[in-house]
N, C-alpha and C positions, 0 to 999 in steps of 0.2 A: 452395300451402298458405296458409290464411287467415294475416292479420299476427297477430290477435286471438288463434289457437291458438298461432301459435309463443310470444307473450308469455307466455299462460297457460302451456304446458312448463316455458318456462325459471323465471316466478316459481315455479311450483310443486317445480321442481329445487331451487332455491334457496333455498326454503324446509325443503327436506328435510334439505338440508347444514345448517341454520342448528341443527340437534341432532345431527350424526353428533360435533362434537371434546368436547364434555360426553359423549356416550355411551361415546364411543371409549376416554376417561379412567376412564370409571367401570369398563367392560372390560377396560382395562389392554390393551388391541391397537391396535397403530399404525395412525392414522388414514387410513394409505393400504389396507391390509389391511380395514377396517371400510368401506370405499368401495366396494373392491373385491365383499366379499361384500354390502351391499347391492345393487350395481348387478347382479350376479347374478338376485338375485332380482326387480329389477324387468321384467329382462328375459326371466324367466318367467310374471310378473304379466300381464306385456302380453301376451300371448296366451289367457289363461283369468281374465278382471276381469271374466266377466258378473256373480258374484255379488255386486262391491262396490257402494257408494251411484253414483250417478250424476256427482258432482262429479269423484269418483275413477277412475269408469269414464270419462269423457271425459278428462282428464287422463293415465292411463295410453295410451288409445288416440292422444291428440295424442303425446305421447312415440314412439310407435310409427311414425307417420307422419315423427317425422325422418327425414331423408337427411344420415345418419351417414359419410360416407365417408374414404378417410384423408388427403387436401386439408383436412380440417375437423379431424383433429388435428394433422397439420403446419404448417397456414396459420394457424388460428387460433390453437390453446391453444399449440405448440410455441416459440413466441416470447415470448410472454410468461413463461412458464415458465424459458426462458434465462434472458433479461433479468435476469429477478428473480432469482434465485438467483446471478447474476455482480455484480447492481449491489452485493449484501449482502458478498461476499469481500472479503478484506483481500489486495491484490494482492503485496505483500511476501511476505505467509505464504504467499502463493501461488507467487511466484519460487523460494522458501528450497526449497519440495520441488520446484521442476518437472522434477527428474530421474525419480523415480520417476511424478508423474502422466502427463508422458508414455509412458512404461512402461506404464502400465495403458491410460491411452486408446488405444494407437497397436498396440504392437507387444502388448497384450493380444487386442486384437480380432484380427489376423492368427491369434495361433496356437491362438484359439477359433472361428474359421473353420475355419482346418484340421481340428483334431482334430476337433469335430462332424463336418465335411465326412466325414470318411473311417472315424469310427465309422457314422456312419451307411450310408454306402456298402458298408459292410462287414456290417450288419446287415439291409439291406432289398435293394430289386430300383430301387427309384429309381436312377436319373445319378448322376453325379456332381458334377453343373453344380447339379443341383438340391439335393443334400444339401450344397455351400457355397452355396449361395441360403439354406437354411435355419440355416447357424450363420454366415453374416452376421447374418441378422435379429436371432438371440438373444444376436450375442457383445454386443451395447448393454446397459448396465446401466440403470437409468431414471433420470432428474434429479430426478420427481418423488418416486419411492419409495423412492428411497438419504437422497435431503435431508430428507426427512417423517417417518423413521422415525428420522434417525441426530440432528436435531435432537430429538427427542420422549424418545429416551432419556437422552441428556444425555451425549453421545460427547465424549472429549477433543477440546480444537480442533484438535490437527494431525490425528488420525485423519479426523475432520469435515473438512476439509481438503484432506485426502488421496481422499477416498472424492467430494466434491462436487467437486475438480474431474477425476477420471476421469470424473464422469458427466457432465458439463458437456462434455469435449472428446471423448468418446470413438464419439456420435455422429456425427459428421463422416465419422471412420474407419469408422464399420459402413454408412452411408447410402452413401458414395464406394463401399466392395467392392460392396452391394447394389444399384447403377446399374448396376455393370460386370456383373451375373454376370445379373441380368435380363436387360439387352440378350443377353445371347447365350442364356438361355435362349429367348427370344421372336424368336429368330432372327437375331441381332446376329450381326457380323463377328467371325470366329475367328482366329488367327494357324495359317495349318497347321493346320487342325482342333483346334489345341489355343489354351487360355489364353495371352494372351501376358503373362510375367509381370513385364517390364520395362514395358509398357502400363498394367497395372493399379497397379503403383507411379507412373507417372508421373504418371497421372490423380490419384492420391490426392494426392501431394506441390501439385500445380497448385491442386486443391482446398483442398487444405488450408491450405495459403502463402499464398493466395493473398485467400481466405476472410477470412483473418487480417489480411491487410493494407487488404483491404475496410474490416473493420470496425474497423480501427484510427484509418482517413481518415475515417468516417461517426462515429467517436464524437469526435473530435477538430473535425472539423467542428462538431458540436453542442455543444460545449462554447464555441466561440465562436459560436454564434448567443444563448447563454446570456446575453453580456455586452448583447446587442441587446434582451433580455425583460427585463433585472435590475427589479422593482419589479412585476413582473407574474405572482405565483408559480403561476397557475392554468396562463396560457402556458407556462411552464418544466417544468411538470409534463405538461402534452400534449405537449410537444415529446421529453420520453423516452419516453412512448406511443408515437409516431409512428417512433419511431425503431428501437425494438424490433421494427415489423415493414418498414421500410421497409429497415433492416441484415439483415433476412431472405429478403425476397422480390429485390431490386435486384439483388446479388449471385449469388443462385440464378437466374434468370429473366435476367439481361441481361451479365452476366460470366462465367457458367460456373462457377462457385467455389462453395463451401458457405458457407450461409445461417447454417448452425447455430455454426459457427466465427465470422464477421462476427458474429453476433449476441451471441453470448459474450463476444469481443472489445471490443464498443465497449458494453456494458454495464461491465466492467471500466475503461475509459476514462472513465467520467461517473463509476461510482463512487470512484474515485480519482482526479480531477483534476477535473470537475463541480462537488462540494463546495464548492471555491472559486471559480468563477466565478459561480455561482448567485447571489442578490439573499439578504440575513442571512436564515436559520430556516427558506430555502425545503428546502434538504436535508434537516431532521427530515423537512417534512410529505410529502417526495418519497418518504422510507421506509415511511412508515405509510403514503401511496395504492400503492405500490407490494407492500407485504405483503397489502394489501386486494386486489388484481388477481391476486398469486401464489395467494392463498386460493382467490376465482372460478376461475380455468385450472387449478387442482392439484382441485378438487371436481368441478367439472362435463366435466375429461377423463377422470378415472374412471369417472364413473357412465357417460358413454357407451363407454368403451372396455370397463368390465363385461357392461354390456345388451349387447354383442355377442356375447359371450361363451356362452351356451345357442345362438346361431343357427348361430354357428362349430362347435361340439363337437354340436351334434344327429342329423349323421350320421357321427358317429366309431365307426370300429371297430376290433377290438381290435389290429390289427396295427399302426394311426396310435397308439393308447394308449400301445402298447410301446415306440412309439418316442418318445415322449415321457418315459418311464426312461432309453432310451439316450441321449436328449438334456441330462436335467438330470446323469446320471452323465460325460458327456463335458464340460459346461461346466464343472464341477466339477474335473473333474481338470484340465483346461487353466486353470482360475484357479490351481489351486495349483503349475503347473506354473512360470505366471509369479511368481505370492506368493514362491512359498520356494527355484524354482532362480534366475531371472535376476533379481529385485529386489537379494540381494545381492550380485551383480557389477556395480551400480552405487558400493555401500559400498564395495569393493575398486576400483574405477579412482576415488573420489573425486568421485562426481559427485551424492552424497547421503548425507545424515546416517544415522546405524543407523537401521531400525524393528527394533522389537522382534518377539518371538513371538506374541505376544498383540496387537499390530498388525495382524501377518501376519491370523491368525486370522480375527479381524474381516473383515477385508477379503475373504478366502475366504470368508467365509459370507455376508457385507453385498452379496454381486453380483446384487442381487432385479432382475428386470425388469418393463416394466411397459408402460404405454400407447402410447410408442414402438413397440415389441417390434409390438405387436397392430397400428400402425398400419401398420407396414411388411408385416405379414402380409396386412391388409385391402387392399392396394396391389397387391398379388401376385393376391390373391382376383378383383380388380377387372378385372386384364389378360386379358382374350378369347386372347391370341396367345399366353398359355402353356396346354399341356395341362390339361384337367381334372384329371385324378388328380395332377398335380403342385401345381395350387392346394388342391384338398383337406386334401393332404399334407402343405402347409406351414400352411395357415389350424388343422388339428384340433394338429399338432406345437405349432406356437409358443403356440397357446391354454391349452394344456393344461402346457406349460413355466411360461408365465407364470403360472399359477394356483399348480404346485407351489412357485414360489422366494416368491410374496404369502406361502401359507398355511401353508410350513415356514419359508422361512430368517426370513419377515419377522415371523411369534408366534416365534420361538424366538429371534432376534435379540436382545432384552429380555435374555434371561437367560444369554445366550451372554457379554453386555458384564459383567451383575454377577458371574456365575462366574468370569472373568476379574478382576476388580476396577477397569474400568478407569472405571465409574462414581463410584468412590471417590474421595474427596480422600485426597491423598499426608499422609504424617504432619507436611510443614510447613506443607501448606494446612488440617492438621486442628488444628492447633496455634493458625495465626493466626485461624481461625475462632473456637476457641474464646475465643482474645483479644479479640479483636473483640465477641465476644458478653457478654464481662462486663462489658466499657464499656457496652455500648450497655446492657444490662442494667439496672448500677447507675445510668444516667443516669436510664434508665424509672424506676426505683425511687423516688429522688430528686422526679422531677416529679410521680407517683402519689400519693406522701406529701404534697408540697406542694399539689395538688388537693383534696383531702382535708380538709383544714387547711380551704382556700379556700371551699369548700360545703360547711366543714359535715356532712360523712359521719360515720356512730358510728364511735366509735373500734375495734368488732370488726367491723364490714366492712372499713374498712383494713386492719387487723390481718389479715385472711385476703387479702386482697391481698397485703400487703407479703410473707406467706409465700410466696404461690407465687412471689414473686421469690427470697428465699433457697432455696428448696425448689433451684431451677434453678441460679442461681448456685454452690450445694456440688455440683450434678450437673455440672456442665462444670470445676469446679475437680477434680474428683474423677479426672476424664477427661484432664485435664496430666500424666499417669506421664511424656511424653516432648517434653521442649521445646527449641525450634529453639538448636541454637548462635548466636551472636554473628554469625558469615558468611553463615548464613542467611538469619537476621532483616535481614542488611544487603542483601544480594541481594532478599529479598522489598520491605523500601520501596524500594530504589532504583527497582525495578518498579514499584510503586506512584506515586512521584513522576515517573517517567516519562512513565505514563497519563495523571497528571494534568496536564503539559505541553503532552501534545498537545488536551488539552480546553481548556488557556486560550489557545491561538493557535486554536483553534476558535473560542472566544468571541470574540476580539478581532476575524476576521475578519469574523464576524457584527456588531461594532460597527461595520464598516470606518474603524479605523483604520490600518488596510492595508490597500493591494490585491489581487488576486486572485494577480498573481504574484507579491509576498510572502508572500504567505498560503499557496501552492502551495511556495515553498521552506522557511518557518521549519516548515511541517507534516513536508516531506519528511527534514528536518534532524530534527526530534523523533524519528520514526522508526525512523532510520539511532541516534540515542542510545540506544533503546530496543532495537533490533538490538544494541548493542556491553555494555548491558546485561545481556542475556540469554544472550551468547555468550562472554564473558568478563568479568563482573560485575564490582566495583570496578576494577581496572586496564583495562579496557575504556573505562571512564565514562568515565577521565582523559583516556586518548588523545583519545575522541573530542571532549571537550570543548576539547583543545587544538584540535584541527583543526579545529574548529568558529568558531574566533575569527581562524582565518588569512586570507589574502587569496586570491580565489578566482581559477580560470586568467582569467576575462573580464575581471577588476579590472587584473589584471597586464598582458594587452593589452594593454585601453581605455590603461592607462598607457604601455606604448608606443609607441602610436600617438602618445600626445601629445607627450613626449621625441622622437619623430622626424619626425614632423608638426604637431605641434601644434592636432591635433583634441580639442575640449575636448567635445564633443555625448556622445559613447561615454564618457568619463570622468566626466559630471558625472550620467549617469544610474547609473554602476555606485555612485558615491559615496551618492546618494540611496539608494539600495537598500540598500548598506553601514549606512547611518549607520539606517535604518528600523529595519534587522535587529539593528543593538548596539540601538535604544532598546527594543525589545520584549523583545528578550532579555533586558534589564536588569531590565525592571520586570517580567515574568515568574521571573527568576529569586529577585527576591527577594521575590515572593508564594510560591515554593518553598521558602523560607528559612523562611517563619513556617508552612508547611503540613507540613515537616518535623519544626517543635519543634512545633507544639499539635498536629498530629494524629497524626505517627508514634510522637510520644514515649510518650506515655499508650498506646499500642498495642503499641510493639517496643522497649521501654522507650531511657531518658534515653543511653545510652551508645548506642545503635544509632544515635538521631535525632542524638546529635551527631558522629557520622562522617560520615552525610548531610548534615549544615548543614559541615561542615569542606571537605569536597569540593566544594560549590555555594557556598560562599564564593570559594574560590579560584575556581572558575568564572565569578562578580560581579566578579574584580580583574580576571582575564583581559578580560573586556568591557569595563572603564571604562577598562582601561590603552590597548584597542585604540579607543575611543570619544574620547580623549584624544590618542591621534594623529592623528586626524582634524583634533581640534578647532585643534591646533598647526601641521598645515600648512593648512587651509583653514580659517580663522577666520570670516568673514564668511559664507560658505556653510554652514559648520557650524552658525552662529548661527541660519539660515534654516530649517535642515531641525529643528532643536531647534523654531522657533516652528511649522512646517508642525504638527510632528507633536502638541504639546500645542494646537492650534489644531484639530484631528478629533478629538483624545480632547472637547474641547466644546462642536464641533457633534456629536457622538453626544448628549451629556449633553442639549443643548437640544434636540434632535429627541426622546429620549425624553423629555421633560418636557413637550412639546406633546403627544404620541401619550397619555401617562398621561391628563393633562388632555381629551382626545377622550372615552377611553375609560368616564373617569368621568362624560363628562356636563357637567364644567364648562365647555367651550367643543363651540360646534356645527361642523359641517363645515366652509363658509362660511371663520369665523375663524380655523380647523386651516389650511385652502389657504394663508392669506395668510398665516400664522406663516412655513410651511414656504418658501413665495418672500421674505421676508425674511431669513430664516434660511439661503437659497443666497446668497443677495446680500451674506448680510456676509459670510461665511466664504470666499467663491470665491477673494481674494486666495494661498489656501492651498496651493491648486493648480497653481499660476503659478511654475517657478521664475525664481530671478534668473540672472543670468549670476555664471559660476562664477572663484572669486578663484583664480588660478591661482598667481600670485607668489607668494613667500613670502617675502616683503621681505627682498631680497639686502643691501638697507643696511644692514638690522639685525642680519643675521647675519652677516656682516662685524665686527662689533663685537664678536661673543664670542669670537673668534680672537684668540688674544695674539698670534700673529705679526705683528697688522695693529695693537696696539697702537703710538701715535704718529705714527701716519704724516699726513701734513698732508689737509685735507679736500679739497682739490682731488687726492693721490694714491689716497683710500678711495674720491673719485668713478669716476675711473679704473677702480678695481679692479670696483667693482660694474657696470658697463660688460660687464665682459668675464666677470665670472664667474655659472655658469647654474646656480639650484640646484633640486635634486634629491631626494625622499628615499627611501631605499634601506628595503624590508620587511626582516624578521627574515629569517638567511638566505639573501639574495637577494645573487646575487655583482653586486657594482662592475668591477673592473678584471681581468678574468682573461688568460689567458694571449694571447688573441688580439689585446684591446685594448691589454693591457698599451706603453704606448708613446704611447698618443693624448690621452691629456690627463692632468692630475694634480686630485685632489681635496683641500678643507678639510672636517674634521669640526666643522659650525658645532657639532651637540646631537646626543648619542646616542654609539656607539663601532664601530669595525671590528674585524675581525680578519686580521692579515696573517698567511698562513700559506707558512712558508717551506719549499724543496726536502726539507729534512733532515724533513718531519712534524711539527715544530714550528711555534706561533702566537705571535703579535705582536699585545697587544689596543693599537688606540688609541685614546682618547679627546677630548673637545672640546675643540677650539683646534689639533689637530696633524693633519699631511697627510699624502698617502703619492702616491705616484708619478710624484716629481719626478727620483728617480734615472734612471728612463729617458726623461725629458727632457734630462739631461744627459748623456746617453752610456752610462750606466750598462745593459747589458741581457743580460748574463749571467743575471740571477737574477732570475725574473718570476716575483713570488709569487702566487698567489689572493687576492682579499680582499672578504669577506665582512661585510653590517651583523649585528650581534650582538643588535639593537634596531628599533625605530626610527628610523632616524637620519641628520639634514639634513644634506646635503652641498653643498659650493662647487665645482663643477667648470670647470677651466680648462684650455681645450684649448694643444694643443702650442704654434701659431700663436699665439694670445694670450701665451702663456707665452711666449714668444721676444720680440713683440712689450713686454709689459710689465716682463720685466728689464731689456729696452734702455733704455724709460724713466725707471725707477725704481730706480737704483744703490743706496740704501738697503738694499731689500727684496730685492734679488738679493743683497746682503752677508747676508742675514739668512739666506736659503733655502741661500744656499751654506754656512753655518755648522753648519746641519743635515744637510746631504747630503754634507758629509766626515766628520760623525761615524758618518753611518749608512754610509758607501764603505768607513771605518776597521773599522766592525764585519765587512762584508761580506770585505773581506780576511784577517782575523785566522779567519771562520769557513770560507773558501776553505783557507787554511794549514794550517787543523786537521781538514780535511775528505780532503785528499790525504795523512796520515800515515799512514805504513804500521800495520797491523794487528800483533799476535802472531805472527798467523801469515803473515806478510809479504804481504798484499794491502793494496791504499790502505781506508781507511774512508770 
């Protein structure tokens, strides 16, 4: 076919769609339904256009000459269609339910296999091979018609959620049965003349596993070639083109595994981890090319899987019709077999949150099928080595399926969600709305009036302005009968504030003054806050904010390694990372501070915004107390990563300050280059650490120990010799039962906790040691002990210890004066420990 005809089709397609989502609206019919029935009709245009103009009659007839086949909705439009609909998911929201979407994608499809299978078989003179051939095809729900229709009416986001990702995974499972049941229609190997059904699981599981881990390696992969593009956003954006169909085909074609899965998968992986390795702002524009391409593949799969549509049903008769009722009456029952008998026996073993009735509902009726459906059909159609009457069979069934769920469930969908209410805002999203609306309101009002003034307007044009602002303002004040409680309003900003968190560690990694894997954690962190939020609101927050400040499992490592090896490489990078995460957190948390009292307050009024700033204060101590310990044992290094980091908040400032200056015109390209290699040159010092202060000056902490007061400076030499210091997290056990025995500690700053056999604790604090008694023979009573803080320790091992009282008769006068008082205690609570009880047993 000429290149020149194929061009004219597609622009001409193209242009057709460029009015179908303005008409669709004005219909009030989802834009995949409105696609659907155009495409209908062009595919009867095309055979009777002698009477239109000749632009149109050439046009219709190049249309006609495509070579439609279903390689051309799998290979082409089927990829992109994933892709994009995975890269948009919020993969959290997506973990939270994956009990139930498995449910639907996996073990839905199976038992709408079956029961199609054996309604139908029970209804016609077809196999049985053949009628689950045919409720394979149609147990798939479509990705493009579930997402298009459920986004269009404004579906809750978990329902949206719920529903996008069974259609996203649930292909895999109907394409895997639909391989298996082909081959043996078309003469594939049987097990004993029958199905083998341990075979047919196995294949899917291979596929599916396997698909998935495909495309887990292929988006992960491409997330690091991301770091090789940064600066080149056109690259970064072809490279998830290329990826979408290369996680499609690679997999299918050279692993044996499903495309459809891979594809899904590592869509998922760019959109949640992507984000930050991309070059700043590249991710918006990667959204908007990418809804621009879901548009293209979601328009032009229709109209061609419509146009097929008259070809398919033109020699249907009425026995294929029939079975077309039997078809959508059996998909039907077997969705609601799954909705409403096994979705709640995942509620009951715990493996997912309630959905409601009106969920259910939805989702029973929301299972429209679509382009898929017809391509797997047109595949069938294609295959020579199955029977005619079975291609027929399955091409008039599944078409005619498809059309019923477009032009019932998908018009009736609309009004099935408002009947239900679930397009509604709940009464505290009606409330903050309408709060919302009198700020924003009386602020319009305000600048209206002040325009006004400014040019000059007669005072009764104003006047009839400034009315229709109060007209509105008594209408929405009118509409407050029911206002949120106090715990409410505190649950709604916390959420609020939350969102807004993950958008300034968004911003800031776009300034890069973080890299990509901090940028990847403090995002993941916001998250998991926003998670602990929403799941347990105010005592949620706390917890997590606590944990949020603590020392993470690699920190503790890196640390041990160093204490036992003294590898500083693994510690001095956790510390960087450490100290990055308090400074952002810091000066993020207290942009939440002022965003809490000027925006929430005026919103959810003064007492809700100051339970928010109360709780995100203490959240600010929590950081600068843990950003303060840092700075006490690693001073010199801390001092570093303080200049690193206000050293990128500057070169951001001064790269945007040349880039302005570009843009305005005041400097040309030319002098833009040289700014920018200047502007690498000064700041690269930045980048470079130093080598990291590990000591924590034993000499000096020595000195805050009364016990070491006096002692002459050649004996404090001595002492710092042999003693290693140490500091101990909040927490984090020192001397427990095993070690107990191997050296004894000084608490230079901070405090422990001894805790003794009986369940009671012993705090101590700076200047006093603890386990010296089992240096002296003492090892009856090995308590736990625990730092309560931060807190620098002098640790002296046994060896040393043995060695240094020989030296120093002083300090062995001094330690023994302590360790008979605490020997005297230990006795006195041995004595009172073996008194017999009441009722004559020891205590």
């Amino acid at each position: 076919m000429d290149v020149g005809l194929i061009v004219f089709g597609i622009a001409g397609l193209l242009t057709l769609v460029c009015f179908m989502p303005p008409l669709a609206a004005r219909l009030k019919l989802p834009y995949s339904v409105l696609l659907a029935i155009v495409g209908c009709l062009l595919g009867i245009l095309m055979h009777w256009h002698g009477w239109v103009p000749p632009v149109l009659g050439d046009l219709l007839a190049t249309i006609d000459h495509f070579e439609i086949s279903s390689d051309t909705f799998l290979m082409v439009f089927l990829p992109v269609l994933l892709f994009e609909t995975s890269l948009s998911m919020n993969v959290r929201r997506l973990m939270d339910d994956l009990g139930p979407i498995l449910l639907m994608a996996i073990v839905a499809v199976v038992v709408c296999t079956i029961v199609v299978g054996l309604a139908l078989n029970a209804a016609s003179n077809y196999g049985i091979i053949a009628c689950l051939l045919l409720g394979a095809i149609v147990a798939t729900t479509d990705p493009v018609a579930v997402v298009s229709i459920f986004r269009e009416v404004g579906a809750p986001k978990r329902l949206t959620t719920l529903i996008e990702g069974e259609s996203l995974l649930n292909d895999a499972a109907s394409i895997a049965l639909y391989s298996v049941l082909v081959a043996t229609l078309a003469g594939g190997a049987m097990e004993h003349g029958r199905l083998s059904v341990g075979g047919v699981l196995g294949a899917f599981l291979f596929t599916f596993l396997g698909g998935g881990l495909a495309g887990y390696i292929m988006g992960r992969a491409a997330c690091w070639l991301f770091a090789l593009l940064r600066g080149f956003p056109t690259a970064e954006i072809t490279l998830t083109l290329s990826l979408a169909y290369l996680s499609f085909y690679i997999p299918e074609h050279y692993l044996g595994v499903s495309g459809v899965v891979a594809t899904v998968i590592s869509g998922l992986v760019v959109g949640s981890t992507g984000r930050t390795r991309m070059s700043p702002g590249t991710f918006e524009h990667l959204a908007l090319a990418w809804e621009q391409f879901g548009f293209w593949a979601n328009s032009l799969i229709f109209l061609f899987a419509s146009m097929l549509i008259p070809r398919m049903m033109a020699h249907a008769g009425w026995l294929e019709l029939s079975m077309v009722l039997v078809v959508f009456a059996a998909t039907l029952a077997a969705r609601a077999v799954v909705v409403f008998g096994l979705l709640p026996l995942l509620r009951v073993m715990r493996m997912s949150s309630r959905v409601s009735k009106s969920y259910k509902a939805v989702m029973l009726w929301g299972g429209l099928r679509g382009a898929v459906s017809l391509a797997l059909a047109l595949a069938v159609i294609e295959k020579d080595a199955i029977p005619e009457s079975v291609r027929q069979f399955v091409g008039v069934a599944t078409t005619g399926f498809v059309l019923m769920t477009l032009l019932i469930n998908g018009t009736t969908l609309r009004w099935l969600i408002g009947m239900l209410g679930l397009n509604q805002l709940s009464p505290m999203e009606h409330s903050l709305r309408n709060q919302a609306l009198i700020i924003a309101l009386e602020d319009l009002q305000e600048r209206t009036d002040e325009i006004a003034r400014t040019d000059h307007i007669g005072s009764e044009a104003s006047a009839r302005i400034h009315a229709v602002f109060d007209a509105s303002l008594a209408s929405v004040q009118d509409a407050q009968a029911a206002q949120l409680t106090v715990e409410q309003r505190v649950r709604v900003g916390l959420a609020a504030v939350a969102q807004r968190e993950q958008e300034m560690f968004f911003d800031i990694l776009k300034a890069q003054i973080v890299d990509w894997r901090m940028a990847e954690n403090l995002l993941a962190r916001a998250e998991r806050l926003e998670d602990s939020i929403r799941s347990h609101g105010l005592p949620g927050l706390q917890a997590a904010i606590e944990a949020d400040v603590r020392y993470g499992r690699g920190f503790r490592i890196a640390l041990r390694m160093y204490d036992l090896f003294g590898w500083q490489g693994w510690l001095a990078r956790e510390l960087a990372q450490r100290f990055s995460a308090l400074m952002t957190k810091r000066s993020v948390v207290q942009q939440l501070l002022k965003f809490a009292h000027d925006e929430l307050g005026p919103l959810l009024g003064q007492e809700v915004a100051q339970r928010i700033v109360d709780i995100h204060q203490r959240r600010l101590s929590l950081v600068e107390n843990a950003m303060q310990a840092l700075n006490l044992q690693y001073p010199s290094y801390a001092q570093w990563l303080q200049e690193s980091y206000l050293g990128r908040v500057a070169r951001e400032l001064e790269r945007r300050r040349y880039r302005t200056m570009l843009d305005q015109f005041l400097i040309g390209g030319e002098v833009y280059a040289d700014l920018m290699s200047q502007l690498n040159s000064r700041w690269r010092h930045i980048d470079r650490h130093p080598p990291l202060d590990m000591e924590m000056g034993a000499a000096d902490l020595i000195k805050r120990v009364p016990l070491f007061e006096g002692l002459s400076a050649e004996s404090l030499r001595a002492i710092g010799r042999l003693l290693r210091p140490r500091l101990a997290l909040p927490d984090q056990p020192i001397l427990g039962r095993g070690s107990y025995g191997a050296a004894m500690c000084f608490v230079a700053s901070g405090a422990v906790a001894v805790h003794l056999p009986d369940g009671t604790a012993v705090e101590l604090g700076s200047g006093e040691f603890f386990g010296e008694l089992a240096l002296l023979g003492e090892r009856q009573v090995t308590p736990r002990v625990t730092s309560l803080g931060y807190s620098k320790l002098l640790m002296l091992s046994a060896r040393d210890f043995d060695a240094l009282l020989r030296q120093d008769v002083d300090l062995r006068g001094r330690i023994e004066v302590v360790a008979k008082q605490r020997m005297r205690a230990i006795e006195v609570w041995k004595q009172f420990s073996q008194q017999p009880s009441p009722d004559g047993a020891a205590t």
